[in-house]
N, C-alpha and C positions, 0 to 999 in steps of 0.2 A: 433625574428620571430619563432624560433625553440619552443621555450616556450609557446608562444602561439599556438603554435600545440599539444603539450605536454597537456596544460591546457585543449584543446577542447577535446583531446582523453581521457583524465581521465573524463570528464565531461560527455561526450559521452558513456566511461564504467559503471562510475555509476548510469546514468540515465537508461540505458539497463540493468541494473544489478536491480535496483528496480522497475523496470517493471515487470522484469520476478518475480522479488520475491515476486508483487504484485499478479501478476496474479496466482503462485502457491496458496499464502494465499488466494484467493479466491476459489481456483479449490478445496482446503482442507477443506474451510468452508462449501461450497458448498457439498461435498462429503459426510460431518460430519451431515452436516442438512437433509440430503439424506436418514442416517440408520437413524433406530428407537433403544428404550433401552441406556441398560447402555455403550456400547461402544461407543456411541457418547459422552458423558465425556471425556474420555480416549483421545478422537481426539482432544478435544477441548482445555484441558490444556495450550496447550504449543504456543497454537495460538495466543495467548494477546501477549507473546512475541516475538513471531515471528514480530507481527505488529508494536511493538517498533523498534525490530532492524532497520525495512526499514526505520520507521520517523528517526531514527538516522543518517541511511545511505544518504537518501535522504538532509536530514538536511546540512550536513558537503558540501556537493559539494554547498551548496545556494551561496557562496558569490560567485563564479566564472561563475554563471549565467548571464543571459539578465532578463531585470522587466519582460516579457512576460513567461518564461520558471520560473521562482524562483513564479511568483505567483502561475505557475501551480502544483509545487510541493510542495507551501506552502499548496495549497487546499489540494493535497496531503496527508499529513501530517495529516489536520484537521481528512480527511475521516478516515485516518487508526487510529489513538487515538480513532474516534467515534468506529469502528471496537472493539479496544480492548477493551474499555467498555463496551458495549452491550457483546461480548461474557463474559465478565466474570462477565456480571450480570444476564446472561442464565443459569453459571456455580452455581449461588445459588440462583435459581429459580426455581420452577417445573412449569407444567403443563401449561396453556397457555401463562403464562408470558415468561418462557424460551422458548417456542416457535415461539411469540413474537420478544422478545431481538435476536434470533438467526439470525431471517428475517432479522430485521435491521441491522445488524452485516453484513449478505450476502451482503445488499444494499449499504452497506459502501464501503463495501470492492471491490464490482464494481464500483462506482465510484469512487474510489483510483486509479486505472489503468485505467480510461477515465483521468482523471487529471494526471497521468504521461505519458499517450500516447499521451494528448495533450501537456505537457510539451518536448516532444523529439521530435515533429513535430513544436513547434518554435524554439529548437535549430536547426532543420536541417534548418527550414527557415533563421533562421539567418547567420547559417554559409555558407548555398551557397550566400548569397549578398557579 
């Protein structure tokens, strides 16, 4: 029994843990498509990786999920890969196109955190039954 407590609260941390780190990568993206010039580069580097780590993170906790909660963060997952591709295809692109790729990057990457916010509102449903 102890275990399965142990397992809900790890599940619990990392599902909260790639939320917020969702939502930061958006609030970064978002901030980065915000300025104009060359310091939007500079912000955007390091964002493609940032959006692997959460699919990593969020990845590793899937087996200890419910089908309801693992598909939401398989979608997840999708959004943020789409995320990292589109930014790093803004990264060697100019003018409308990186403009473009950068929007859909944004779009991803809020729907990434609609897909793990609804992933953490079927764990909680599941774990009050």
């Amino acid at each position: 029994m102890a275990g399965q407590a142990d397992t809900q609260t790890n599940l619990k941390d990392a599902l909260d843990h790639a939320r917020s780190a969702a939502q930061e990568l958006h609030a970064a993206l978002t901030d980065a498509v915000a300025k104009r010039g060359g310091a939007i580069r500079d912000d955007l580097v390091a964002l493609p990786a940032k959006a692997r780590a959460i699919v990593d993170s969020v990845s590793r906790s899937a087996a200890a999920q419910n089908v309801v909660t693992r598909q939401g963060v398989a979608e997840a997952a999708t959004y943020l890969e789409a995320t990292a591709t589109h930014i790093a295809k803004a990264l060697h692109a100019q003018g409308r196109a990186a403009e473009d790729a950068l929007q859909q990057a944004v779009v991803d990457a809020r729907a990434s955190v609609q897909s793990i916010s609804e992933a953490v509102a079927a764990r909680r449903s599941s774990a009050a039954k």
